[in-house]
Each structure stands twice: as C-alpha cells, then as structure tokens.
C-alpha positions in Angstrom: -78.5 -115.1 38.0 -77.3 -116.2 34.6 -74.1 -115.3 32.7 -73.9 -112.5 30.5 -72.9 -112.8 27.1 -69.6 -111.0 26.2 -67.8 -110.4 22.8 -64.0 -110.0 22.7 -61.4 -109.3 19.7 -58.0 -111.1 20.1 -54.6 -110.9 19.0 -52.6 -114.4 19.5 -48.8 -114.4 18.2 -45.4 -116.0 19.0 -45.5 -119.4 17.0 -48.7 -119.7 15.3 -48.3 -119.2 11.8 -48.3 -122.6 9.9 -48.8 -124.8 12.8 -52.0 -125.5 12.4 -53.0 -123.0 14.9 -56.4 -121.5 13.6 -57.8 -125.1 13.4 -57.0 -125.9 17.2 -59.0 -122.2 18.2 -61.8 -123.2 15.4 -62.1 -127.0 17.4 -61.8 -124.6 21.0 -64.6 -122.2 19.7 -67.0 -124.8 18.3 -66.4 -126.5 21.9 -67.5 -123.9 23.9 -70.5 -123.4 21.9 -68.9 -120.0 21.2 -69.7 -117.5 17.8 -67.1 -116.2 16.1 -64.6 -116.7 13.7 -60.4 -116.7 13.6 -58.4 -115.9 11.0 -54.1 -115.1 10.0 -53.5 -111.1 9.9 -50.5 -110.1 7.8 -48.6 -109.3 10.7 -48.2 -112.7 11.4 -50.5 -112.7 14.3 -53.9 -114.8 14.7 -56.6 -112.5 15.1 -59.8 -113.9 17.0 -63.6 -112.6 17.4 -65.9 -114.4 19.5 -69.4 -114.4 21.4 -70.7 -116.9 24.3 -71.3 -116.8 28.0 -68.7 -114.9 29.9 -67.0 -118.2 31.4 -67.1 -119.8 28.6 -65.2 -117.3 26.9 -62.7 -117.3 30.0 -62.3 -120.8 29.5 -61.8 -120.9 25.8 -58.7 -118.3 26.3 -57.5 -120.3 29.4 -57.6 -123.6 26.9 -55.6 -121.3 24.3 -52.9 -120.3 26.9 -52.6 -123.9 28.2 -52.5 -124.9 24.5 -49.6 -122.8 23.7 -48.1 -121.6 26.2 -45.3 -119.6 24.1 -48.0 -117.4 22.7 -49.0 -113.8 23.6 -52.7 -113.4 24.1 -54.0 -109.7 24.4 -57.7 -109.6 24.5 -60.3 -106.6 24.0 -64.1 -106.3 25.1 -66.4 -105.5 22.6 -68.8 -103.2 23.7 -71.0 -102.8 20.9 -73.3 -105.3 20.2 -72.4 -107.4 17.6 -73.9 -110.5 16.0 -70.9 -113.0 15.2 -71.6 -115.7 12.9 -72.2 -119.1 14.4 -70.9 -121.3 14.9 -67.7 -120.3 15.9 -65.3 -120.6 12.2 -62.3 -120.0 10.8 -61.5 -117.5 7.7 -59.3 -118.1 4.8 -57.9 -115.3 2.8 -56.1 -117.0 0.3 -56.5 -120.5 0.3 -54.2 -121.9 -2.6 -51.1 -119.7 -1.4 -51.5 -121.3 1.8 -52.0 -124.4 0.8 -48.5 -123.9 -1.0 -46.7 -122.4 1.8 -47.5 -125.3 4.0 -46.4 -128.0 1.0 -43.1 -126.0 0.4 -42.7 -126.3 4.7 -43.8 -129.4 4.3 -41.1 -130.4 1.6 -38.2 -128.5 3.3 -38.9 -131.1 6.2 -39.3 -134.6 4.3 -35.4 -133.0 2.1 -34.2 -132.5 6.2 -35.2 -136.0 6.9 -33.7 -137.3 3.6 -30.9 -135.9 4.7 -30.3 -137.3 8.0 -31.7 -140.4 6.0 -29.0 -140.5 4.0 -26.2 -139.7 6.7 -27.5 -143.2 8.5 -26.9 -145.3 5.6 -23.6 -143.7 5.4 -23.2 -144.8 9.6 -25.1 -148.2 8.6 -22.5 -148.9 6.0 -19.9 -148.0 8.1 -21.0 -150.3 11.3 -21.5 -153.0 7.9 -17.5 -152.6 7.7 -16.7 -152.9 11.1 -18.8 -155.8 11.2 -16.4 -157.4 8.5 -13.3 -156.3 10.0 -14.6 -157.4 13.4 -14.4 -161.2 11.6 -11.2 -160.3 10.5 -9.7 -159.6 13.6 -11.7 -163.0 14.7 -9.4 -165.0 12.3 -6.3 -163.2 12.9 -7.3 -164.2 16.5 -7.4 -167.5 16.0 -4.5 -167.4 13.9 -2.4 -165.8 16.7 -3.7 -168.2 19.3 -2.3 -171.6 17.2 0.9 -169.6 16.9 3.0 -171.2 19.4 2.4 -174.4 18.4 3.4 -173.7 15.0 6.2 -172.0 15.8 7.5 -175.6 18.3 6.5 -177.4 15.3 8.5 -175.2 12.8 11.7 -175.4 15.1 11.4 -179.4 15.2 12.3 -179.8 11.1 
C-alpha cells in the first residue's frame, strides 16, 4: 500500500519575520522532495503550501516544530486537488524593501556592538590605569620596606 499524496496550507508565526525563516522551510521543503512554495503574509505570519507523500509532509512540519520551537503551527488539508509548483520554493513580494529592512536590522546590530565596543575600551583603558598605579603602589612598596633603615640611619647624624 503506498502513501497518498496530501496538500496542506500553513500558518507559522511567533518569531519568524526577519530571521531567515522562509529559507530554512524552502531548504525543509526541497528536502523532502515536497511541492510548494512559502512566503511572509502581512500579518507577520509565514504562510506555507505544500504537496508530497503524507509522511513526508508529517515530517517536514515535525522538522519545522523542532526547528523552532517558539513558533505556532496551525495546519489545514487541502481537499481540492491542486498542482503546486515544484519544487518546493519560496515567494518574494517585494524584494528591495526586504532587502532594506534586513540591512537597517542588520545596522541597528553592528551600532549595538559598536557600542558595547566602545564601553570595553573605556574598561580596557581603565584596567591600563590600574595597571600603572599597580607599579605605583609596587615602588611605594619598596619605598616603605627600606624605611626603617633609613629612618636608623637618619637618627645616627
């Protein structure tokens, strides 16, 4: 008895706008030897709809789930009989304002760095200080410790 083949429309969300998440369903579709595509909805949500073998697209959302497993995945059978491009693909609505969104991200996070960057030079320069002082207290140290000797010598003039 073989498998039947099964379509199913998904909504994924919880964490998976501009994480890369469509690429890691698109590599987990292709895998599977699913059809299909995946793409970002305007609410925020990743919306999936895919084609294959009934365990294979059991294990493709088990992978997803075990992937992420802060995201909600609410799956629908497709009961009409659909032919779903193959193979399995992601979508892009607007490719340059998503490429922009994810250098602005991507720029809020090298300024954070910079930032903490700039607070350990700060530290660094600090410990740099210490360092110095740390010889100072080294010679006053010394200093201190041929006291008594100058002092005996002092009180024999």
């Amino acid at each position: 008895m073989s498998a039947a083949i099964k379509s199913i429309y998904a909504t994924i969300s919880n964490h998976v706008q501009m994480v890369g998440y469509r690429e890691i369903v698109e590599a987990h579709g292709k895998a599977r030897g699913l059809a299909g595509f995946v793409f970002n909805d305007v609410d925020g949500s990743v919306k999936v709809m895919a084609s294959g073998l009934e365990p294979a697209l059991n294990d493709f959302i088990h992978d997803l789930k075990i992937i992420r497993p802060d995201t909600t995945i609410d799956t629908i059978e497709i009961s009409d009989d659909i032919r779903l491009p193959s193979p399995f693909g992601r979508i892009t609505m607007d490719e340059m304002r998503e490429i922009s969104e994810r250098l602005d991200k991507g720029n809020i996070i090298l300024s954070e760095m910079n930032l903490r960057l700039a607070k350990l030079d700060v530290i660094s320069n600090k410990l740099d200080n210490f360092d110095s002082f740390g010889g100072k207290l080294d010679t006053l140290a010394d200093k201190l410790d041929t006291l008594p000797e100058r002092l005996a010598e002092a009180m024999k003039k």
